[in-house]
C-alpha positions as CSV (number, residue, x, y, z in Angstrom):
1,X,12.6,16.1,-4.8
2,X,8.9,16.4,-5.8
3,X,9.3,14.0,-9.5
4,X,11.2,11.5,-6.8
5,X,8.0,11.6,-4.2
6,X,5.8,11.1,-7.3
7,X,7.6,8.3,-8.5
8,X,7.2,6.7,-5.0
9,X,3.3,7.5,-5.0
10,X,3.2,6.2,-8.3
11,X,4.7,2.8,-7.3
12,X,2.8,2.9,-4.3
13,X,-0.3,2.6,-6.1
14,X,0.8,-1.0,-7.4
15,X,0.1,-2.2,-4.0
16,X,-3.5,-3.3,-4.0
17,X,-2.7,-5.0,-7.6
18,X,-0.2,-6.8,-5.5
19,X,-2.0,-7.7,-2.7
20,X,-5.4,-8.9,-5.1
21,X,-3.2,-10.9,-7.5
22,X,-1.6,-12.7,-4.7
23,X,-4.8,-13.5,-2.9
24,X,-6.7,-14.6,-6.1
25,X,-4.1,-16.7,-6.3
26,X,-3.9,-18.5,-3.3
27,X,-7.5,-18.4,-3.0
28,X,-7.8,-19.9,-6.2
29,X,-5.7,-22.4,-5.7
30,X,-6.1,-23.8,-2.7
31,X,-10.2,-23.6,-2.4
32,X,-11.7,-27.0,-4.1
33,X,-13.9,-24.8,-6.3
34,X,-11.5,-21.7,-7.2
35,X,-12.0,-20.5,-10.6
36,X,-10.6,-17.5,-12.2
37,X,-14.2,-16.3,-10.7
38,X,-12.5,-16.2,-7.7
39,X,-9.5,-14.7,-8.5
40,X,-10.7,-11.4,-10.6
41,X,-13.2,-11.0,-7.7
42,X,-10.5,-10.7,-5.0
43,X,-8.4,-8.9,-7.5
44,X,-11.2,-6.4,-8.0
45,X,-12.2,-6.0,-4.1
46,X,-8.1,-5.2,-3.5
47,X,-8.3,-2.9,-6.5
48,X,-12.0,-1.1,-5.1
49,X,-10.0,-0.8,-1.6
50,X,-7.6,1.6,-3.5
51,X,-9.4,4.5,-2.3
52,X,-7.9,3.7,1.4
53,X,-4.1,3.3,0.1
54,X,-4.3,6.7,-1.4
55,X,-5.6,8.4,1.6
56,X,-2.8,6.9,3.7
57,X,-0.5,7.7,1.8
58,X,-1.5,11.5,1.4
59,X,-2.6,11.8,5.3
60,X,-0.2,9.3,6.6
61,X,2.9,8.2,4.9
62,X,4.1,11.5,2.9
63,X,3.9,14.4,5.3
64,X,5.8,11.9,7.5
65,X,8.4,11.9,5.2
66,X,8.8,15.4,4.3
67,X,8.7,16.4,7.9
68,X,11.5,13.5,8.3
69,X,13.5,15.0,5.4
70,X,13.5,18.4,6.8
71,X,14.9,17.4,10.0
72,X,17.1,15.6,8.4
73,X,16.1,11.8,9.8
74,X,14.7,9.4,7.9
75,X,13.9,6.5,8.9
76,X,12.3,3.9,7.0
77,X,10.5,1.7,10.1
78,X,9.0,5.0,10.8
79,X,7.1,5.7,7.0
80,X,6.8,2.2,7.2
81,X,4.8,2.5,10.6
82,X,2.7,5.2,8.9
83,X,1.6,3.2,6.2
84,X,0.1,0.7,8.2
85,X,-1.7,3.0,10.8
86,X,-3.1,5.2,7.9
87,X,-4.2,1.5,6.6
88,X,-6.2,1.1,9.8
89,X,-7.6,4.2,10.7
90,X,-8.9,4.4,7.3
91,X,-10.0,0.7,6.7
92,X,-11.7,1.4,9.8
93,X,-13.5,4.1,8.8
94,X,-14.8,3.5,5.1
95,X,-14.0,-0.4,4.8
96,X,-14.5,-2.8,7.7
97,X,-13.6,-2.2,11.5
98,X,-12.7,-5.8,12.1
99,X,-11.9,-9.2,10.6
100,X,-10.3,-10.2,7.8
101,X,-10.8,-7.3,5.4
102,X,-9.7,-4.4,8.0
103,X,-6.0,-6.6,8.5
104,X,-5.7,-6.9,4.3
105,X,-6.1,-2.8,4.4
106,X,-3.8,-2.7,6.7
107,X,-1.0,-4.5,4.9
108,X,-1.7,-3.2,2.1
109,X,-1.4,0.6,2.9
110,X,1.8,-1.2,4.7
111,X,2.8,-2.3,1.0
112,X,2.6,1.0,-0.3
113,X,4.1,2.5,1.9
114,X,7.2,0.3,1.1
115,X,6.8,0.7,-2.5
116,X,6.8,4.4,-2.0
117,X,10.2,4.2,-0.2
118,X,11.3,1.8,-2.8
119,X,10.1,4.1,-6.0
120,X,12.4,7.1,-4.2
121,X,15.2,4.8,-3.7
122,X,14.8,3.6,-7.2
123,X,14.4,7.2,-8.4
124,X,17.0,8.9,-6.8
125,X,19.6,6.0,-8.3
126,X,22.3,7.8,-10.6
127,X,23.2,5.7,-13.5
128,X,26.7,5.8,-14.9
């Protein structure tokens, strides 16, 4: 059980690449003077956020689902849930308490939390 929870930390931690590649992109595109300027600075701002993904995860998201595992009832919308309120509490206390960049912690803490659930799904797969 342990190599399958740090599988799903270890996708987890994909997230804020995720979350800055996507918004470098957008941004990138769609402002009239993006420039890949624009894109590795967004991509590095997700990436220096990282510090708040892995505090939700260890605080939030993971002693949820152990506790969940031991009773015997997991349920996803629940980790899910986790991720995202360990996202805000701690965007809100090292990051930004409102605006734009609190809601991007948020989701991505969200994100990993998904990615977590998927790395132990993926993990836990027997192949033939």
């Amino acid at each position: 059980m342990k190599a399958n929870i740090v599988k799903g930390v270890g996708y987890s931690f994909l997230s804020p690449v995720i979350v800055g590649v996507t918004l470098g992109l957008f941004y990138s595109v769609t402002l009239e003077g993006g420039s890949s300027a624009t894109f590795f600075a967004l991509l590095l701002s997700a990436v220096a956020n990282a510090h708040i993904v892995g505090l939700a995860m260890a605080l939030f998201v993971v002693p949820i689902y152990i506790y969940s595992v031991k009773k015997g009832m997991v349920n996803y919308s629940v980790i899910l849930t986790a991720g995202l309120l360990g996202g805000a509490v701690f965007s809100y206390i090292f990051a930004a308490t409102s605006g734009a960049a609190f809601l991007v912690n948020a989701i991505m803490s969200g994100l990993a939390a998904g990615l977590f659930l998927f790395g132990l799904r993926r993990s836990s797969v027997k192949l033939a």
